[in-house]
PDB file as gemmi writes it, atoms N, CA and C in Angstrom:
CRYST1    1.000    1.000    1.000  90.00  90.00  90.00 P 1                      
ATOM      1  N   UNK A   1       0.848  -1.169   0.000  1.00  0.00           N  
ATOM      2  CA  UNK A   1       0.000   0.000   0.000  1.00  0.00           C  
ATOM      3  C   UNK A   1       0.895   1.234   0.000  1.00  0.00           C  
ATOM      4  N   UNK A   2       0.315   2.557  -0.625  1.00  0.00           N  
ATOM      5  CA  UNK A   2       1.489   3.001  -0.451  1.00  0.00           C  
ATOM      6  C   UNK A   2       0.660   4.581  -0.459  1.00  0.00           C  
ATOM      7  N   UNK A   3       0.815   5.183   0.921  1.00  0.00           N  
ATOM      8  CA  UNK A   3      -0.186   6.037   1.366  1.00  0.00           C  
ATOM      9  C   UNK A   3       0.233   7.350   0.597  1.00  0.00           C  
ATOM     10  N   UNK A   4       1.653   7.215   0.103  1.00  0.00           N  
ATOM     11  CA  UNK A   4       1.529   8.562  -0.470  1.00  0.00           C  
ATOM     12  C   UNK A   4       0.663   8.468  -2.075  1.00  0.00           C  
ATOM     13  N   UNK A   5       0.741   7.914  -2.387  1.00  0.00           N  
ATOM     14  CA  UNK A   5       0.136   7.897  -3.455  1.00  0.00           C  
ATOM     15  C   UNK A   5      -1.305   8.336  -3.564  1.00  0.00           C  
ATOM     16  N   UNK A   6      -1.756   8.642  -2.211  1.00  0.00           N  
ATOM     17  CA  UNK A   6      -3.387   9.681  -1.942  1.00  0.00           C  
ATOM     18  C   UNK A   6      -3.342  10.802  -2.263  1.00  0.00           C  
ATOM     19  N   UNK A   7      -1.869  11.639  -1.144  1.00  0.00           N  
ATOM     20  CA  UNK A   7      -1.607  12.499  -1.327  1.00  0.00           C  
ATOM     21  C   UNK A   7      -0.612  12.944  -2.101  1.00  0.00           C  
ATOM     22  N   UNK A   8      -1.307  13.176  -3.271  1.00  0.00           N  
ATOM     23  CA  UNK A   8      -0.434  13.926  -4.391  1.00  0.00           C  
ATOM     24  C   UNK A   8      -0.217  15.707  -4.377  1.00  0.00           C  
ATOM     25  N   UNK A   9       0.981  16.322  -5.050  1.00  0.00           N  
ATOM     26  CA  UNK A   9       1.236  17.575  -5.123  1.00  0.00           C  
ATOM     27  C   UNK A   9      -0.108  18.273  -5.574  1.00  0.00           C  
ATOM     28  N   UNK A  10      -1.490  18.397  -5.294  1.00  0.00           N  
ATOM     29  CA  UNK A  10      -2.651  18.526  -5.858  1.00  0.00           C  
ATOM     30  C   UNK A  10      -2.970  20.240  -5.667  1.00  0.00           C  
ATOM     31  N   UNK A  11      -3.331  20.973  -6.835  1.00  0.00           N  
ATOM     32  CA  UNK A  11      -3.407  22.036  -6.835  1.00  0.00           C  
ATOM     33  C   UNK A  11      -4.768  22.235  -7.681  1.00  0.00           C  
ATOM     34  N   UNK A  12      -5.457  23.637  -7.381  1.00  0.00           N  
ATOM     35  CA  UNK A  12      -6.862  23.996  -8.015  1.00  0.00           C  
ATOM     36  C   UNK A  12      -8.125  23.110  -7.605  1.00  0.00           C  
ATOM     37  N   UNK A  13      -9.337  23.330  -8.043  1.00  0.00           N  
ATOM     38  CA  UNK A  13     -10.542  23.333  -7.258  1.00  0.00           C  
ATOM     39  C   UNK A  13     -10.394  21.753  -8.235  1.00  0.00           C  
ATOM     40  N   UNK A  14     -10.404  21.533  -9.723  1.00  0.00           N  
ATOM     41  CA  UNK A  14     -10.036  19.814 -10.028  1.00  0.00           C  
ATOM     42  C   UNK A  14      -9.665  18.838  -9.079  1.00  0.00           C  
ATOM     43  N   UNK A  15      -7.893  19.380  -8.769  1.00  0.00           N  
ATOM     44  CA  UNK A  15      -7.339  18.428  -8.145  1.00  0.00           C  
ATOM     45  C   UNK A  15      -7.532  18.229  -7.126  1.00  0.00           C  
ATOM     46  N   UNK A  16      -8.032  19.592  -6.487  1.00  0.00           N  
ATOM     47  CA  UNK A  16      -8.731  18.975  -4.621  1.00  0.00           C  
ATOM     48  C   UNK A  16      -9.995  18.143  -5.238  1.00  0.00           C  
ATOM     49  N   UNK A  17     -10.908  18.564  -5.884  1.00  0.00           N  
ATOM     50  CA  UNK A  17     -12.184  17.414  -6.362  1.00  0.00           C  
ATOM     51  C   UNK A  17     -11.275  15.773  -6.218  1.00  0.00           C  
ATOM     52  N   UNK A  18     -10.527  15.875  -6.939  1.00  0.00           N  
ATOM     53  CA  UNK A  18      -9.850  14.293  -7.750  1.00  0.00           C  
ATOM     54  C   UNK A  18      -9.489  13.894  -5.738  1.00  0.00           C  
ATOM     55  N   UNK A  19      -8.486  14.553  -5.045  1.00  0.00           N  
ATOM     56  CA  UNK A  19      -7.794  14.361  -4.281  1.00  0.00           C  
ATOM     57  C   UNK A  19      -9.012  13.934  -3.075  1.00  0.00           C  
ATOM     58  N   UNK A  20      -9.896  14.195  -3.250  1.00  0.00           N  
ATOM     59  CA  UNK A  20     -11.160  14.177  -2.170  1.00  0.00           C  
ATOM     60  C   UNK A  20     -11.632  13.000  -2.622  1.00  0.00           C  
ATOM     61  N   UNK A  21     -11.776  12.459  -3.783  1.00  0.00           N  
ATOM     62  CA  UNK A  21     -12.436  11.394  -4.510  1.00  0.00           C  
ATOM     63  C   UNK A  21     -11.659   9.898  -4.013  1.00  0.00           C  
ATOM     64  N   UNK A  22     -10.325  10.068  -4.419  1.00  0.00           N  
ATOM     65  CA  UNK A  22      -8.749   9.175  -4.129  1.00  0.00           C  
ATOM     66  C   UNK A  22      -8.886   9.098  -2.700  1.00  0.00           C  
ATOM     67  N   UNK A  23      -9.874  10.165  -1.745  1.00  0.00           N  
ATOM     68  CA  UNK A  23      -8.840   9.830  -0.290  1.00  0.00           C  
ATOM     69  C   UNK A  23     -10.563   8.646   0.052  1.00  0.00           C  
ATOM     70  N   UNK A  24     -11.532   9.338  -0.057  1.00  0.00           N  
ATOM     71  CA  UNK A  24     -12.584   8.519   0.169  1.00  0.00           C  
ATOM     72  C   UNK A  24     -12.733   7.132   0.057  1.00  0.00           C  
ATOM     73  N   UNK A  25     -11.748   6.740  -1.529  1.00  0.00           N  
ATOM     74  CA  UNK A  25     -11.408   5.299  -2.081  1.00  0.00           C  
ATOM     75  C   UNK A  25     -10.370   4.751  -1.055  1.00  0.00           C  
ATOM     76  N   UNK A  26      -9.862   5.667  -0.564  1.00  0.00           N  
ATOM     77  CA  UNK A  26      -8.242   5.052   0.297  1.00  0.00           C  
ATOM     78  C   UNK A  26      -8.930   4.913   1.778  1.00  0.00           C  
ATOM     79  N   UNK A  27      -9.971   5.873   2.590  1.00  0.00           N  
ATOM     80  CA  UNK A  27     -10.839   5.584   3.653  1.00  0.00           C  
ATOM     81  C   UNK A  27     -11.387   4.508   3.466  1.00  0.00           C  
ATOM     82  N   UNK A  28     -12.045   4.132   2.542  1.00  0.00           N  
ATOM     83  CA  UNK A  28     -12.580   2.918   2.090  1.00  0.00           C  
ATOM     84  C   UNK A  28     -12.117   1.717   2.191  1.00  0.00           C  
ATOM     85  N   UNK A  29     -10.602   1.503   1.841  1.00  0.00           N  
ATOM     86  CA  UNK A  29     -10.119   0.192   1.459  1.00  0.00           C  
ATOM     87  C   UNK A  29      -9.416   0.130   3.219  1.00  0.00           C  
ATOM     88  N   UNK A  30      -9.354   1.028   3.942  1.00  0.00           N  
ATOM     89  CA  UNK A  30      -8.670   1.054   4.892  1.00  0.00           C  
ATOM     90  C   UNK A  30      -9.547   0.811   6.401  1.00  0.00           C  
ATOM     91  N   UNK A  31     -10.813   1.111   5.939  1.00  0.00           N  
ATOM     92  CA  UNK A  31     -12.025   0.443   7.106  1.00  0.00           C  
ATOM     93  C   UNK A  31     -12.034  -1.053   7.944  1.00  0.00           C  
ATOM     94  N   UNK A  32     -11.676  -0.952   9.390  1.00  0.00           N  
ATOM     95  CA  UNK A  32     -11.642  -1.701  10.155  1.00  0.00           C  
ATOM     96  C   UNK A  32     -10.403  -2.135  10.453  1.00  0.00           C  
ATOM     97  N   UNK A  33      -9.062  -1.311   9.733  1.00  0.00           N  
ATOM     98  CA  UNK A  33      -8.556  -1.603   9.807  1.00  0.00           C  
ATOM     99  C   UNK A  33      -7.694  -0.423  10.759  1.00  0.00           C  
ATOM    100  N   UNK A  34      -6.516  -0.977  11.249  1.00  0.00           N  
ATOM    101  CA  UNK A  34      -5.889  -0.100  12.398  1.00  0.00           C  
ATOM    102  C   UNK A  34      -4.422   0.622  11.814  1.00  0.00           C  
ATOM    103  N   UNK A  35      -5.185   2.051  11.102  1.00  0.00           N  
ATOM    104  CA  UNK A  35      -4.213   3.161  10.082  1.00  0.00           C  
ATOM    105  C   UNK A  35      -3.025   2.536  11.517  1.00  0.00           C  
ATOM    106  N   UNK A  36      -2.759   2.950  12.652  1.00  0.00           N  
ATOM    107  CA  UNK A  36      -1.630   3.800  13.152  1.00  0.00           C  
ATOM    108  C   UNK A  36      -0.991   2.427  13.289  1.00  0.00           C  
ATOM    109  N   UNK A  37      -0.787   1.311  13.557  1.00  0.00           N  
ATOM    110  CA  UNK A  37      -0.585   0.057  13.309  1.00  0.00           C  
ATOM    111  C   UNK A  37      -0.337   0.054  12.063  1.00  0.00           C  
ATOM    112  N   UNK A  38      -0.452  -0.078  11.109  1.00  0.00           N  
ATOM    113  CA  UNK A  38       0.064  -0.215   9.787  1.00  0.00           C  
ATOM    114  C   UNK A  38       1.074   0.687   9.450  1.00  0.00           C  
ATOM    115  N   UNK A  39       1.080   2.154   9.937  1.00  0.00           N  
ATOM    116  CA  UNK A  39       1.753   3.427   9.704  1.00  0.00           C  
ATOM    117  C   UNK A  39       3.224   2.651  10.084  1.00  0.00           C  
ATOM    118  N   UNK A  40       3.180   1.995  11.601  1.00  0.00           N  
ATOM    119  CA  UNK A  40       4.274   1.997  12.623  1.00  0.00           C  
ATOM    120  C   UNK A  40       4.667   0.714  12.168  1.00  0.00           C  
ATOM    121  N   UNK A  41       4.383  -0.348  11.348  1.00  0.00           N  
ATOM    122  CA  UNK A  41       4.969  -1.151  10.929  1.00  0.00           C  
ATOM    123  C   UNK A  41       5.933  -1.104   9.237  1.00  0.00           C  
ATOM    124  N   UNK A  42       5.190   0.123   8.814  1.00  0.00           N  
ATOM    125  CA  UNK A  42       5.629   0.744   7.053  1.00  0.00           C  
ATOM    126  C   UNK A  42       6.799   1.400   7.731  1.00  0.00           C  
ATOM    127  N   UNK A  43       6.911   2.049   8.886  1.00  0.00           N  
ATOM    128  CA  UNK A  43       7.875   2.574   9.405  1.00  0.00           C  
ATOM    129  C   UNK A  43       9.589   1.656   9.892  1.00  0.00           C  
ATOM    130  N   UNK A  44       8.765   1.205  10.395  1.00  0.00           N  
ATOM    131  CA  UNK A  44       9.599  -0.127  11.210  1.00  0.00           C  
ATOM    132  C   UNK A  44      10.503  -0.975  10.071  1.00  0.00           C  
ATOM    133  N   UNK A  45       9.438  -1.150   9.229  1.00  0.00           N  
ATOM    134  CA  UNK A  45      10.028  -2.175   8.161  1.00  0.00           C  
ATOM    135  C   UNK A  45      10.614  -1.342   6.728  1.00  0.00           C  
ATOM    136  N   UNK A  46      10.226  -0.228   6.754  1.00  0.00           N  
ATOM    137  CA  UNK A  46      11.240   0.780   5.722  1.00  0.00           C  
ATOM    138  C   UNK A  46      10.748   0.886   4.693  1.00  0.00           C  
ATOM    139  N   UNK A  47       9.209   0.538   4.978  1.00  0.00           N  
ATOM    140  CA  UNK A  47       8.117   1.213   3.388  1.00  0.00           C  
ATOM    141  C   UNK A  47       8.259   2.708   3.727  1.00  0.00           C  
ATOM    142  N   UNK A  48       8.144   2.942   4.397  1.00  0.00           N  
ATOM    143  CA  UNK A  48       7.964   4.997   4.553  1.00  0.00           C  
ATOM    144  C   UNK A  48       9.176   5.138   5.554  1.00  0.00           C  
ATOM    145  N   UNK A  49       9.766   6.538   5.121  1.00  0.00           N  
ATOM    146  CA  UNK A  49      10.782   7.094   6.231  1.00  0.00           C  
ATOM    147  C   UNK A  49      10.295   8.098   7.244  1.00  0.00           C  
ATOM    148  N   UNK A  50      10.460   8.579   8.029  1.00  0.00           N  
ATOM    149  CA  UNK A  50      10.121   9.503   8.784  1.00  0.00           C  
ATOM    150  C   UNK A  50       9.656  11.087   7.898  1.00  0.00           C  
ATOM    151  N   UNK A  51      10.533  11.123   7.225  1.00  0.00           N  
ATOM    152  CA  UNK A  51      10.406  12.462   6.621  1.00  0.00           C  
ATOM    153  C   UNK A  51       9.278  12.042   5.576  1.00  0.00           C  
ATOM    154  N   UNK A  52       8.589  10.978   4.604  1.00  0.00           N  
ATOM    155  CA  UNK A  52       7.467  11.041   3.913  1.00  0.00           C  
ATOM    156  C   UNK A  52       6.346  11.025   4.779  1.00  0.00           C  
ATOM    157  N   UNK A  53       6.245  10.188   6.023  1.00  0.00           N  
ATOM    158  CA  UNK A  53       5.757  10.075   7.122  1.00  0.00           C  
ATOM    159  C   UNK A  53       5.148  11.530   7.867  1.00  0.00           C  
ATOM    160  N   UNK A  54       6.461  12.382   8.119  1.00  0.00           N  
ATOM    161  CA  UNK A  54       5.559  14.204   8.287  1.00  0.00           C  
ATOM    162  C   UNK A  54       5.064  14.519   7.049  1.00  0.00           C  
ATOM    163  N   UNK A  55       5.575  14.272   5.936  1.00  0.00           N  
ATOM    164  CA  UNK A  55       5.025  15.085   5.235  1.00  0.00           C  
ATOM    165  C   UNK A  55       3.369  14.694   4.971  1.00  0.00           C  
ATOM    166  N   UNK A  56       3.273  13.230   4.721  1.00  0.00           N  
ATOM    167  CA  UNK A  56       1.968  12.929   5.237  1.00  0.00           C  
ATOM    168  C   UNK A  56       1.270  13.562   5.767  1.00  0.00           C  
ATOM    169  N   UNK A  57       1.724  13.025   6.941  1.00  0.00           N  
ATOM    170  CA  UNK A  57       0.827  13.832   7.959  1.00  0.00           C  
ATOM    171  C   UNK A  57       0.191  15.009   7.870  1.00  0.00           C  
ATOM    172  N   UNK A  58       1.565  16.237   7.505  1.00  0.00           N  
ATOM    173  CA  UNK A  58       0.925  17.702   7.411  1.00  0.00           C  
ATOM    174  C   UNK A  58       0.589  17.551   6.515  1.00  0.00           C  
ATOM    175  N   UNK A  59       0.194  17.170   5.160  1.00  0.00           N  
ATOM    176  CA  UNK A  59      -0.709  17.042   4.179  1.00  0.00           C  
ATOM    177  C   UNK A  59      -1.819  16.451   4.750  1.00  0.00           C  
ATOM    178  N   UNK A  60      -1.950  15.407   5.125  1.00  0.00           N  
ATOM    179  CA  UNK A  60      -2.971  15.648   5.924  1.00  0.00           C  
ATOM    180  C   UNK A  60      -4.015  16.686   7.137  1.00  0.00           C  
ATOM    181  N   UNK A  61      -3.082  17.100   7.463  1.00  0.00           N  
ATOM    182  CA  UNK A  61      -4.015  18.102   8.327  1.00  0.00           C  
ATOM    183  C   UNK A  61      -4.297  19.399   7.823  1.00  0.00           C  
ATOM    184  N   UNK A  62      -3.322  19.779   6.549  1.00  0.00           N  
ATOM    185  CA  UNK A  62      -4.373  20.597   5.851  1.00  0.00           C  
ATOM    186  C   UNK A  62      -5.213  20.368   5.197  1.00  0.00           C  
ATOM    187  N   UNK A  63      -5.741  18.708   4.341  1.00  0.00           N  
ATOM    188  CA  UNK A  63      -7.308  18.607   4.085  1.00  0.00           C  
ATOM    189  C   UNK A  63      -7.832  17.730   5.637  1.00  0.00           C  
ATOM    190  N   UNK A  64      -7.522  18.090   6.643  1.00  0.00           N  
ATOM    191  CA  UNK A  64      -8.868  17.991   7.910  1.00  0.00           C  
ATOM    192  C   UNK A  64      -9.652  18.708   7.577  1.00  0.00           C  
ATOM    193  N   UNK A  65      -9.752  20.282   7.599  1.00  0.00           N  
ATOM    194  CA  UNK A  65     -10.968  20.832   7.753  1.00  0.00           C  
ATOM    195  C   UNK A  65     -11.939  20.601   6.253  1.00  0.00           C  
ATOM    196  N   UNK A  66     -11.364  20.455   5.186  1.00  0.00           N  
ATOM    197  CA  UNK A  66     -12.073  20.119   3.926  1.00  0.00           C  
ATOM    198  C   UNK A  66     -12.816  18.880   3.707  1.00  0.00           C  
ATOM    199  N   UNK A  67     -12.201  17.716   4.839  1.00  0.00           N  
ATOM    200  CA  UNK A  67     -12.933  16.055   4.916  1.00  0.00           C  
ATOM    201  C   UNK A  67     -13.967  15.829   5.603  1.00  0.00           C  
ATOM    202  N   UNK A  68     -14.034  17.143   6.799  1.00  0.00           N  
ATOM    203  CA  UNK A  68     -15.178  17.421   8.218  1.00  0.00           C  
ATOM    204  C   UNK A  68     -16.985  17.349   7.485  1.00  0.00           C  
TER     205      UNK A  68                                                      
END                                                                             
C-alpha cells in the first residue's frame, strides 16, 4: 500500500475534487482496519521514512478541515 500515493502535489478546485475522490477510495479500502498500526509497521520495516511520514501527515491536516 502506499499512502503517499493519496496524497499527491494537488493544486486547483479539479485536483482537490480528484484528491477528495482518491482519499474517500483510500478511507474505504482502509475500514476496520488499524491506520496507526500499519503506519508503525511501514515505518519499522522501511516502506515509509520519517520524513514522507511528516510530510503525510501535514498534508494531511491541511485537508482535515475540507474532509469534516
Amino acid at each position: 500500500m502506499q499512502l503517499g500515493s493519496i496524497f499527491g502535489n494537488n493544486t486547483g478546485m479539479n485536483n482537490n475534487q480528484n484528491l477528495i475522490q482518491r482519499f474517500a477510495e483510500f478511507k474505504k479500502t482502509m475500514e476496520g482496519k488499524n491506520a496507526e498500526q500499519i503506519v508503525k509497521q511501514m515505518l519499522a520495516d522501511g516502506r515509509m521514512s520519517q520524513e514522507q511520514f511528516e510530510k503525510l501527515k501535514a498534508q494531511a491536516k491541511s485537508l482535515e478541515s475540507i474532509l469534516r
